[in-house]
Legacy VTK file of the C-alpha trace (Angstrom):
# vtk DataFile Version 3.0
C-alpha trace
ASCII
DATASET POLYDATA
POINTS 599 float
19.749 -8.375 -13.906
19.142 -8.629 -9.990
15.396 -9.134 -10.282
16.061 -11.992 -13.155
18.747 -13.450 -10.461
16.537 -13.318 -7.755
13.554 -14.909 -9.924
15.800 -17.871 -11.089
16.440 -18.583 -7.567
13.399 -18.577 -6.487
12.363 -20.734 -9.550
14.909 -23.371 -8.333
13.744 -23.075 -4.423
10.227 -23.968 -5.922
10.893 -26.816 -8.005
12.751 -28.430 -5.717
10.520 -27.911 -2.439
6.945 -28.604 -4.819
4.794 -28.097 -1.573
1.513 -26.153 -1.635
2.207 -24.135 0.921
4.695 -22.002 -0.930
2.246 -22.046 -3.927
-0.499 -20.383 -1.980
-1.606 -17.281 -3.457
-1.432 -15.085 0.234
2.056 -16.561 0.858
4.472 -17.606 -2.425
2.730 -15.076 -4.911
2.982 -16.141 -8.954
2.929 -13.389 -11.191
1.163 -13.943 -14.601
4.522 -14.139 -16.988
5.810 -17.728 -15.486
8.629 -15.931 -13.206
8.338 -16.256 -9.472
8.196 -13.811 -6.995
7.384 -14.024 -3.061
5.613 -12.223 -0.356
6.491 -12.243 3.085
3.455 -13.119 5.063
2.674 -11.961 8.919
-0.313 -12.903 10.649
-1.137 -10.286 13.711
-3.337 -11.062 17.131
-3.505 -8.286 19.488
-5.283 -7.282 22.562
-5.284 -3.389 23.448
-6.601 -1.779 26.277
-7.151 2.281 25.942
-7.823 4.515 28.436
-9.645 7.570 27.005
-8.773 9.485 29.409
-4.489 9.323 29.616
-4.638 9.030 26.127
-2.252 5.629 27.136
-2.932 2.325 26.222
-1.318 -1.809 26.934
-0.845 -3.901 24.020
-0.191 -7.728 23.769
0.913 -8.935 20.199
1.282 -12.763 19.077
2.421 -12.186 15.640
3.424 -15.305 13.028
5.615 -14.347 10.306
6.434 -16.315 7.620
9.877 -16.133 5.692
8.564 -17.141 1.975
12.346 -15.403 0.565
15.100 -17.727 -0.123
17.045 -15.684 2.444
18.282 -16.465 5.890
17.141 -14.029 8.519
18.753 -13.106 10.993
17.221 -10.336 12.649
13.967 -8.318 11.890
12.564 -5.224 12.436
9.278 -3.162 13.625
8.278 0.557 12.941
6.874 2.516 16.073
5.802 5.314 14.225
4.215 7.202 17.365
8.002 7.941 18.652
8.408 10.298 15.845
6.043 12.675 18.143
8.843 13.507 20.248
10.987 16.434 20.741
14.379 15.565 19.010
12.962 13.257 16.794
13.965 12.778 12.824
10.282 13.898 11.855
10.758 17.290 14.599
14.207 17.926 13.372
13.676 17.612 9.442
10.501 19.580 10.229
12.457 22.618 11.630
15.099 22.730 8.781
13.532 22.081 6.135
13.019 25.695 3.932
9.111 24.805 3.480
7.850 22.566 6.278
4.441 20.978 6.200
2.105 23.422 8.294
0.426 21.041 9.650
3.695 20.320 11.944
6.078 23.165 11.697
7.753 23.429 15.122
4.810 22.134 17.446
6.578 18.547 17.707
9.537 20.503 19.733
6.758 21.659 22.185
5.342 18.854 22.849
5.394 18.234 26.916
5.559 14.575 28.356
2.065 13.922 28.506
1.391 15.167 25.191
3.997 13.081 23.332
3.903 9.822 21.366
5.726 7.002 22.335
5.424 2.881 21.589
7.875 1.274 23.661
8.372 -2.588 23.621
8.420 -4.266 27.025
9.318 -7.613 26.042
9.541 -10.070 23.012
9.903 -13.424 22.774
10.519 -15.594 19.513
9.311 -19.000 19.823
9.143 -18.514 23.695
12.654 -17.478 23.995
13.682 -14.108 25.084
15.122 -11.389 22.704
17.895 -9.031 22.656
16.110 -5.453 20.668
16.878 -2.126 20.557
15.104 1.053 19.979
16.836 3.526 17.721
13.807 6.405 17.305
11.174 5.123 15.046
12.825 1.527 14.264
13.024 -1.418 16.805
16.186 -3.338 16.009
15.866 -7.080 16.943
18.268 -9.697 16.988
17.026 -13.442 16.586
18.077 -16.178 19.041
17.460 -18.225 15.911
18.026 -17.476 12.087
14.631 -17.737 10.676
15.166 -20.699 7.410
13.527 -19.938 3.796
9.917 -21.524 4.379
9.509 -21.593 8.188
7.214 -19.798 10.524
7.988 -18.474 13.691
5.920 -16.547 16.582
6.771 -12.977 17.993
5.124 -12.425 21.766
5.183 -9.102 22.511
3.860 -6.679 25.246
4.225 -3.177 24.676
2.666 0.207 25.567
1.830 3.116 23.913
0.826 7.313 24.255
-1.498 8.477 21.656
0.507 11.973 20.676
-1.471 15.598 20.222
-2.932 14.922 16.654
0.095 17.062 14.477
0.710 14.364 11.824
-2.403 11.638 10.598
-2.004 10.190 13.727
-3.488 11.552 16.959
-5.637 13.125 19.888
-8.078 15.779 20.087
-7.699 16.729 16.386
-8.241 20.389 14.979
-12.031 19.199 14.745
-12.051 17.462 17.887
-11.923 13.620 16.840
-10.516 12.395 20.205
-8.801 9.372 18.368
-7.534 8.772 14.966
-5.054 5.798 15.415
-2.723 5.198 12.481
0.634 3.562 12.967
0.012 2.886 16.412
1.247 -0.851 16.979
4.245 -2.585 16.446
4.605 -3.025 12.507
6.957 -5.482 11.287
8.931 -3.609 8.308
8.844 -5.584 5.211
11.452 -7.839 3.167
11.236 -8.458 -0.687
13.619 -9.231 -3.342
15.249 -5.549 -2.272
16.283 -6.759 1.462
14.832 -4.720 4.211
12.472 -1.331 4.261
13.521 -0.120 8.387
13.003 3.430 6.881
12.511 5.728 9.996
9.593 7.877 9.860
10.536 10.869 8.915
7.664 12.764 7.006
6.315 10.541 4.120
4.271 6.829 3.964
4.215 3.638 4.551
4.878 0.209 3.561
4.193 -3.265 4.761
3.450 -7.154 4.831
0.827 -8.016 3.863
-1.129 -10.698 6.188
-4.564 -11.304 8.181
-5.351 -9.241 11.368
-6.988 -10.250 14.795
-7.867 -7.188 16.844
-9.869 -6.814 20.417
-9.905 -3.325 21.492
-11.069 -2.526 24.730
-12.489 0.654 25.107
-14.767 3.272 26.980
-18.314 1.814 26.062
-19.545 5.172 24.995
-17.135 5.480 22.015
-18.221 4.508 19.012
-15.381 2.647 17.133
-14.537 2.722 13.333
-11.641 1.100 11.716
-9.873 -1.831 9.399
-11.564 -5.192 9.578
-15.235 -6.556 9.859
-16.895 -6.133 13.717
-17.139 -9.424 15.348
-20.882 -9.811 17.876
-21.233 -9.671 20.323
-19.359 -6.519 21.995
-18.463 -7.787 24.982
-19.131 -5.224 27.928
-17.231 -4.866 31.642
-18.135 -2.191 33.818
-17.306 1.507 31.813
-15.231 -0.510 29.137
-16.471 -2.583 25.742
-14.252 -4.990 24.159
-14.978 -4.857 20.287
-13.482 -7.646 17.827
-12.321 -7.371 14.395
-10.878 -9.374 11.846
-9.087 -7.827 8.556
-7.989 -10.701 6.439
-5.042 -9.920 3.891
-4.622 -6.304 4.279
-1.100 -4.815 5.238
-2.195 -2.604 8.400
-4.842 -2.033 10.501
-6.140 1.471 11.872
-8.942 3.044 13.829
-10.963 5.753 15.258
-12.842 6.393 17.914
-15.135 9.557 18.989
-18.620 9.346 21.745
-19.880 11.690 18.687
-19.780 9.724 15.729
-22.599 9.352 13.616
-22.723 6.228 11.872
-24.308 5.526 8.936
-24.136 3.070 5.778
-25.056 2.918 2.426
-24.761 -0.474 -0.109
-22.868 -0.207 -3.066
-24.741 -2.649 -5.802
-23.091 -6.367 -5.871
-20.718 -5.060 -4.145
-19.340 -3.467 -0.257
-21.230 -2.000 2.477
-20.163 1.873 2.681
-19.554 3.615 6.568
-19.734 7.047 7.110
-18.473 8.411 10.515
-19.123 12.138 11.296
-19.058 14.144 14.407
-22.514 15.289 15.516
-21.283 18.431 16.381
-20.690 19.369 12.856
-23.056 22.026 11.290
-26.390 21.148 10.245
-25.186 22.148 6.521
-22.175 20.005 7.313
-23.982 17.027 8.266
-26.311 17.601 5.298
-22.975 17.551 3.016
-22.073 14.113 4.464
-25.407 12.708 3.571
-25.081 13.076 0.193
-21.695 12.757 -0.117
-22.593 8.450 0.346
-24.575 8.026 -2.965
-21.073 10.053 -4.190
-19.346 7.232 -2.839
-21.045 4.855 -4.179
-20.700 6.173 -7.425
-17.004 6.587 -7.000
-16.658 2.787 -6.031
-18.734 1.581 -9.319
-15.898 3.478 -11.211
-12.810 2.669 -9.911
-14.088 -1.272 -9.606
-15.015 -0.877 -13.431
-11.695 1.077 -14.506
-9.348 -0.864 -12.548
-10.477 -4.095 -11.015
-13.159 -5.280 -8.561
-12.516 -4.394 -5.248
-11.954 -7.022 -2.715
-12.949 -6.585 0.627
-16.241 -6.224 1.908
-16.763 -2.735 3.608
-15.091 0.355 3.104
-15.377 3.460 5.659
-15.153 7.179 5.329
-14.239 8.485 8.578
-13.923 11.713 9.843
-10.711 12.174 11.834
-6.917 13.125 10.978
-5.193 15.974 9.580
-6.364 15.816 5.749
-6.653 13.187 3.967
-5.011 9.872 4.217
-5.819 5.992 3.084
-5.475 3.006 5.037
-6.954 -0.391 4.896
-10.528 -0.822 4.238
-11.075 2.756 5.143
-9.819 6.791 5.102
-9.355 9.174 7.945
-10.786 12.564 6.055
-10.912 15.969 7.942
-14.980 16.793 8.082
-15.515 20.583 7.445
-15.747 20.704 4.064
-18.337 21.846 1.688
-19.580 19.194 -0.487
-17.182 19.552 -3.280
-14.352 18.874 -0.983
-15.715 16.396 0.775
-16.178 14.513 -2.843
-13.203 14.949 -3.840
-10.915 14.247 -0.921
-12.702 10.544 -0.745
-12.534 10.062 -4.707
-8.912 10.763 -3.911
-8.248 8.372 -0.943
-10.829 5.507 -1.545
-8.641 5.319 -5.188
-5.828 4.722 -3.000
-7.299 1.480 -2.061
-5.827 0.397 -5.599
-2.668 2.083 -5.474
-1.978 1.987 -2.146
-3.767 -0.651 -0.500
-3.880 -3.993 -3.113
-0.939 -3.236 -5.953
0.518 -1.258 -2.744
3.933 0.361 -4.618
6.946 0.969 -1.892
5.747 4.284 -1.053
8.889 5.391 -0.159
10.698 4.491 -3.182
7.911 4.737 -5.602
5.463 7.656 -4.112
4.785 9.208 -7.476
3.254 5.828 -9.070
0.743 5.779 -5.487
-0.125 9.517 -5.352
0.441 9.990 -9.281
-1.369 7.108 -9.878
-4.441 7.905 -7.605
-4.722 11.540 -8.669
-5.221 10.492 -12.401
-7.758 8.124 -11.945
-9.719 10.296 -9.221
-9.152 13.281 -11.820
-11.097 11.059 -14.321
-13.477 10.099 -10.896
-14.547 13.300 -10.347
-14.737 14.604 -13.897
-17.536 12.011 -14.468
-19.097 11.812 -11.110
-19.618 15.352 -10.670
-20.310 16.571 -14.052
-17.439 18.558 -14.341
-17.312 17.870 -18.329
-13.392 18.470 -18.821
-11.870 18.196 -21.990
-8.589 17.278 -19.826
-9.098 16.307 -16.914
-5.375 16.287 -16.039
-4.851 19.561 -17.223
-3.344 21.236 -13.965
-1.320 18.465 -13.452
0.435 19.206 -16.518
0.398 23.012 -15.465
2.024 22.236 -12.071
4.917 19.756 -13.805
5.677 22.113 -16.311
6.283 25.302 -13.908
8.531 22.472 -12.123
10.267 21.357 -14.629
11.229 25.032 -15.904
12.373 25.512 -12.319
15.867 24.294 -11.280
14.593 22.755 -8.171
12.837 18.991 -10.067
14.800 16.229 -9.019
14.187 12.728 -10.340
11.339 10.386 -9.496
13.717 7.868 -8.099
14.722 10.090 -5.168
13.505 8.719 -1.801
10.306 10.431 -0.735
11.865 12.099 2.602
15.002 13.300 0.631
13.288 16.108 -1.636
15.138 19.459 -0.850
11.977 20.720 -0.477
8.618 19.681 0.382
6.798 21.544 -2.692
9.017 19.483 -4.963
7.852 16.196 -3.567
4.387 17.245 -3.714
4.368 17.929 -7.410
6.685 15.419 -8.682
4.558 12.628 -6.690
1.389 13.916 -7.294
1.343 15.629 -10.673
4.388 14.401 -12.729
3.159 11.077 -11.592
-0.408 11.747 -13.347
1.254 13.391 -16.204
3.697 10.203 -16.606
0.243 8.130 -16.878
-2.305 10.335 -18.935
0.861 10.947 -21.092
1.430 7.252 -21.647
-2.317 6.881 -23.468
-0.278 9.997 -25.682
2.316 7.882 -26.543
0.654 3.736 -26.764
-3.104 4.885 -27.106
-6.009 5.383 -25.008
-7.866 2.443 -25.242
-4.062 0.702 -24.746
-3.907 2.690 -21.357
-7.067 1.452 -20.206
-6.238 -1.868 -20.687
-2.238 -2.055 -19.630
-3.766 -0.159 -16.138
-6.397 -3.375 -15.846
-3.823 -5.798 -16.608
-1.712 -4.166 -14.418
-3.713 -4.959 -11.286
-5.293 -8.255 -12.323
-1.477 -9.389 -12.508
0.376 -7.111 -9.384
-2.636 -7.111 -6.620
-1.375 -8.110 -3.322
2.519 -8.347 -5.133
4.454 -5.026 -4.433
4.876 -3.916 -8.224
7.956 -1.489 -9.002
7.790 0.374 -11.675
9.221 -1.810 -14.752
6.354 -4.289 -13.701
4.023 -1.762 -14.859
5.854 -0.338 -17.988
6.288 -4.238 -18.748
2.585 -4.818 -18.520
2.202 -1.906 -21.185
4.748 -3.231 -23.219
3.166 -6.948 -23.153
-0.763 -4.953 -24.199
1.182 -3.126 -27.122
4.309 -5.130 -28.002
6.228 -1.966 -28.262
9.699 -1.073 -26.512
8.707 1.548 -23.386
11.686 1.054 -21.186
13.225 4.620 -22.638
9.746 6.166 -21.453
10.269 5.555 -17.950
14.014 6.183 -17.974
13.823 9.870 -19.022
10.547 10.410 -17.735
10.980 8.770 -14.241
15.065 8.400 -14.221
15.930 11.836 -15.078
15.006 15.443 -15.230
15.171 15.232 -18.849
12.961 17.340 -20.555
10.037 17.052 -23.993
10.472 20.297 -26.460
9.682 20.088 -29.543
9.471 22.849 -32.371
8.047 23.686 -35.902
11.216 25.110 -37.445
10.017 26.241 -40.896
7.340 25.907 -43.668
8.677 25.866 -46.971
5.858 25.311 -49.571
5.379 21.556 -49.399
7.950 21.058 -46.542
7.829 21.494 -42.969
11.254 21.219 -40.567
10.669 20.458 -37.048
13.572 20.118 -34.276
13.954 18.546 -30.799
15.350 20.521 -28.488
14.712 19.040 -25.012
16.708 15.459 -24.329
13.480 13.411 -24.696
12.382 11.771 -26.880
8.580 11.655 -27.903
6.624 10.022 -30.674
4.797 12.681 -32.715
1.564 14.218 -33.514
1.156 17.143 -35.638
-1.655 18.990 -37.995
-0.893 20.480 -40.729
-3.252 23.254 -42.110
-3.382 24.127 -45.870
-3.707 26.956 -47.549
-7.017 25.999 -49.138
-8.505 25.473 -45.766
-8.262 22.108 -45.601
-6.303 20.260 -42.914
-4.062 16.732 -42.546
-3.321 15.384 -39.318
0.213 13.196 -39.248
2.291 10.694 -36.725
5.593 10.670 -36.817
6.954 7.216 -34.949
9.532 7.381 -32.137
12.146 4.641 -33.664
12.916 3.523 -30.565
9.449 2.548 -29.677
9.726 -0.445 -32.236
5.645 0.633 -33.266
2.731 2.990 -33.695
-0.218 3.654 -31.424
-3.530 3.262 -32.896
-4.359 6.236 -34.758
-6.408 7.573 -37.799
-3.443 10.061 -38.865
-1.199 9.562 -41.871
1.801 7.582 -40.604
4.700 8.732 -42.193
8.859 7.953 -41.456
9.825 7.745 -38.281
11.885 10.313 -36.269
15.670 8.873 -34.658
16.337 10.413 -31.212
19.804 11.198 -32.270
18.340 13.135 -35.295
18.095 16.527 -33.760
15.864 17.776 -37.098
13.088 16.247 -39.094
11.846 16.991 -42.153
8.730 15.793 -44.445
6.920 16.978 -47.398
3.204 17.106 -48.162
1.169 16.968 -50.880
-0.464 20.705 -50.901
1.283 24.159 -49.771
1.220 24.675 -46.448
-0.386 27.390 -44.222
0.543 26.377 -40.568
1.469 23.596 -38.553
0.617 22.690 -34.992
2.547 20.130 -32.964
0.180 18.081 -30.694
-2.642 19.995 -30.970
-4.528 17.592 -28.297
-1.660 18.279 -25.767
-1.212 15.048 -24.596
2.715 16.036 -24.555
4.294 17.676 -21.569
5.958 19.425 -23.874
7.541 22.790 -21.837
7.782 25.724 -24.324
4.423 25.284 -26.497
4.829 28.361 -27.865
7.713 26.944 -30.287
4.645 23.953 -31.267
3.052 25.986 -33.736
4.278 27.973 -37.245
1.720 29.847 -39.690
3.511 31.230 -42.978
LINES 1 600
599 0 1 2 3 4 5 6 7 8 9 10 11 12 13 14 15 16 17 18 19 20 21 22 23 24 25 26 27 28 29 30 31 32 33 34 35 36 37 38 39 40 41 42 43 44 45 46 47 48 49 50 51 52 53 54 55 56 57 58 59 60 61 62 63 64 65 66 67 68 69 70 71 72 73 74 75 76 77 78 79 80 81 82 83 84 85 86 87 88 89 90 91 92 93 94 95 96 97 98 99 100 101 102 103 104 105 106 107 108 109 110 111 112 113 114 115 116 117 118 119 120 121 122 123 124 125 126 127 128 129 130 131 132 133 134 135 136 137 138 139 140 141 142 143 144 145 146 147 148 149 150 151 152 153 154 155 156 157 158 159 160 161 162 163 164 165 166 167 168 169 170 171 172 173 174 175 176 177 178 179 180 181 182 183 184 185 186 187 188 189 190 191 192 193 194 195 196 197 198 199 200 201 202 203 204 205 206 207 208 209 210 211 212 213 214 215 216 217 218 219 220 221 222 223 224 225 226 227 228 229 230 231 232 233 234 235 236 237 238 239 240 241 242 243 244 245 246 247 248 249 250 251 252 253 254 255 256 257 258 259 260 261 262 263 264 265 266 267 268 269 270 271 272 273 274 275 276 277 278 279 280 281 282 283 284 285 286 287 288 289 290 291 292 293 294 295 296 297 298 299 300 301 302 303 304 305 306 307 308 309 310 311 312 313 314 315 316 317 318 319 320 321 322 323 324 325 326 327 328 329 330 331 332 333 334 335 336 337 338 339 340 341 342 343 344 345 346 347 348 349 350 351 352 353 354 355 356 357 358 359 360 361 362 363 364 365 366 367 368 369 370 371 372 373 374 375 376 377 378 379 380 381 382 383 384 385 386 387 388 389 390 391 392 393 394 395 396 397 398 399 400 401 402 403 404 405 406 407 408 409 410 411 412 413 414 415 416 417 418 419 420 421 422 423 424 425 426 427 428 429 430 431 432 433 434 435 436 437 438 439 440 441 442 443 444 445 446 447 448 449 450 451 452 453 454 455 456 457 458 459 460 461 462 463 464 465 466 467 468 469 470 471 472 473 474 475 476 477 478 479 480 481 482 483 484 485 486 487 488 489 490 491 492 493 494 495 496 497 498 499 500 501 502 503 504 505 506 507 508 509 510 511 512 513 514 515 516 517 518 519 520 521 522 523 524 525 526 527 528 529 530 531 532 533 534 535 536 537 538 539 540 541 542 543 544 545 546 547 548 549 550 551 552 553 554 555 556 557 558 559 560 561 562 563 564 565 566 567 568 569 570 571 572 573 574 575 576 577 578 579 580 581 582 583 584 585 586 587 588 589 590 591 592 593 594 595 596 597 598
């Protein structure tokens, strides 16, 4: 009821203003079902200077933001992620309670001494040319306007700031475990976002990111004998000044801008057919079997963006960089930070994995703090499928462990739902299955329940109608609904919404009848085989009434099955031998041993 509010609203604020500015497709975004939606849009310059050897760095930032919501603003906010690398911090503390903390950061943020610390700290801002009143409360800067900012207008931020790049601990950093000297994520001023929701000022605490989207003017003045990799397309010439180089970028329509920066990079590119130029940035003091691995992981990557363009949508930008640098593996704009010593398997699959993201992540770009398990769910399904057919893996399931890992969850007592906020998990295995592999399992088991030729289609719709818009999730389980014209809301309710459960059970085989129960709280449409005793076999689909349909299928369609019923029973036309409830496994179903009877 609050998003068809909101859309009525914003109807009204349309109709009545009729200019084509708030039309424009960047700015006033119309999705494809008549109903109106906006996107806040921010347009960034910045000048940086870096001193490679302080690891410090001045920042000037002329930022226009544009209030396309039919809401009065009154104050805004920016992330400065890079204070999280402090002793005290949210991400420290959390890191040091929590029962399972991410190695990667443990206790080593408490340790940190002042010169190996991260910091952004704001040393003026002006809106408009007038001075502002803003506080910094740990990773959020808290600004109050000298003027309300009015549905439609556009106002300038002048800021000066500076900045510590921290030890690398956490994506962001110095001197990494491989020795990158700079991977620079988060590093600037962000403005937080506002949609329909109000404002996303989450402090960073442990998990990702989300922003607004807009274009990006970058000059980045740095020691001339680092080679530079990043967001955006290089401007010429590099202008050079003494020991420094000034390089220039521009990233139009992307919703954050990061970088890297090593004297050892090896650069090298590879074009993907009609389509971007490829980077590849590894240290030269990797093995000689390690560089060989990054050679021919590009024609990988090539491969990798041919599939994802064909199975979701074309991608939109021009280049796209592999980088080595960070802690792991992590997506950003036009480009990944990937750790480098890997063997060649690795290396495949930790890009297939992040340059998906660009989908997910980067152009539908779900609330990642709200939504993680539709970003990393989404992404490890599709890479899953990636890999299977890039590397010749020839899986029957691609998404098998992914169903192996939600099950052992779910027959835990530790799963929590897939609405809880990303950095409120009790603990940090729970978040990484429930995000990563319920959220595959909630997709691969969708083409159980609508088709697979259905899924392919509602997951193309999907992004030809939600790129660049923010989707939550009933945008996409409306998109599926729209390709089938079935009733899915009660899929993601007690898939996503609760820790309900899928059992199912053969109960008994008498003769010509077969009794099946459900046991767990949700509901499922059904498949099932039914063997005979003269060797033949019948397969059957039982409809979920709810679901107001059938999926395409060559089975024998017979009544369909109530949720409220807790039994079923139907007869056939020969004796039966044994029955098998969905023998494909497309069901999460958590006891399978109860799925099958033989008399």
């Amino acid at each position: 009821m609050k998003k068809l509010l909101f859309s009525i609203c914003c109807l009204s604020l349309l109709l009545a203003c009729g200019t084509a500015s708030q039309m424009d497709t960047q700015k006033s975004v119309t999705k494809s079902d008549n109903s109106y939606y906006w996107q806040q849009h921010v347009d960034y310059k910045m000048e940086v200077d870096m001193d490679v050897e302080s690891y410090q760095y001045q920042g000037k930032q002329k930022l226009v933001y544009t209030n396309n919501s039919p809401d009065v603003l009154k104050r805004v906010y920016y992330h400065l992620y890079f204070n999280a690398f402090q002793p005290g911090s949210e991400m420290d503390v959390r890191s040091r309670t929590i029962s399972d903390p991410d190695g990667r950061v443990g206790d080593r943020i408490s340790k940190l001494k002042p010169n190996e610390i991260g910091y952004v700290k704001v040393n003026s801002l002006k809106q408009n040319g007038t001075t502002l009143n803003h506080k910094t409360v740990g990773t959020v800067l808290e600004v109050q306007l000298a003027k309300a900012i009015q549905p439609g207008e556009s106002v300038t931020f002048d800021m000066d700031f500076d900045g510590q790049v921290p030890v690398q601990i956490r994506r962001s950093g110095r001197n990494s475990s491989e020795d990158v000297a700079l991977s620079m994520t988060q590093w600037y001023p962000k403005l937080a976002e506002y949609d329909f929701e109000g404002w996303h000022a989450d402090p960073y605490i442990g998990r990702e990111f989300h922003g607004v989207w807009g274009d990006f003017d970058v000059k980045l003045t740095i020691d001339k004998d680092y080679v530079v990799a990043g967001t955006g397309y290089q401007q010429e010439p590099v202008k050079t000044n003494g020991n420094k180089k000034t390089i220039h970028f521009i990233a139009p329509r992307v919703h954050d801008f990061m970088w890297a920066a090593d004297p050892d990079y090896i650069h090298d590119t590879m074009q993907v057919p009609d389509g971007p130029i490829l980077n590849f940035y590894y240290k030269n003091t990797l093995s000689d079997d390690q560089k060989a691995d990054w050679k021919k992981l590009q024609p990988k990557t090539v491969a990798l963006m041919q599939y994802f363009s064909e199975q979701i949508g074309e991608y939109p930008y021009k280049q796209y960089s592999v980088i080595q640098g960070g802690d792991g593996g992590m997506e950003y704009a036009m480009g990944t930070l990937i750790t480098g010593k890997r063997s060649l398997g690795s290396l495949v699959g930790v890009t297939a994995h992040e340059l998906a993201h660009t989908w997910f992540q980067f152009l539908l770009a779900f609330n990642e703090l709200k939504h993680e398990w539709m970003d990393e769910g989404f992404t490890s399904y599709i890479s899953d499928y990636a890999m299977n057919e890039v590397m010749n893996q020839n899986k029957a399931n691609p998404t098998e462990s992914a169903y192996r890992s939600y099950i052992y969850l779910a027959k835990s007592d530790k799963e929590q739902p897939l609405t809880t906020h990303a950095d409120r998990y009790v603990y940090n295995q729970v978040y990484g299955i429930q995000a990563y592999s319920k959220g595959s399992v909630f997709l691969e088991q969708l083409g159980y329940v609508i088709g697979e030729e259905n899924l392919k289609t509602t997951i193309k719709k999907f992004y030809t109608d939600f790129a660049f818009k923010h989707p939550t999730p009933m945008d996409f389980i409306r998109t599926a609904e729209k390709v089938t014209d079935f009733e899915l809301d009660w899929y993601l309710m007690d898939f996503a919404q609760t820790t309900n459960t899928i059992d199912y059970a053969v109960t008994d085989i008498a003769g010509k009848t077969v009794s099946l129960a459900r046991i767990g709280l949700m509901p499922m449409p059904i498949d099932i085989t039914v063997t005979y005793t003269d060797g033949t076999s019948e397969n059957f689909y039982i409809p979920l009434r709810m679901m107001r349909g059938s999926k395409p299928t060559t089975a024998t369609i017979i009544a369909d099955w109530a949720w409220a019923f807790p039994t079923y029973t139907f007869e056939v036309s020969k004796t039966v031998k044994s029955v098998e409830i969905d023998p494909a496994k497309g069901m999460a179903d958590i006891d399978r041993d109860n799925n099958t009877m033989e008399k």
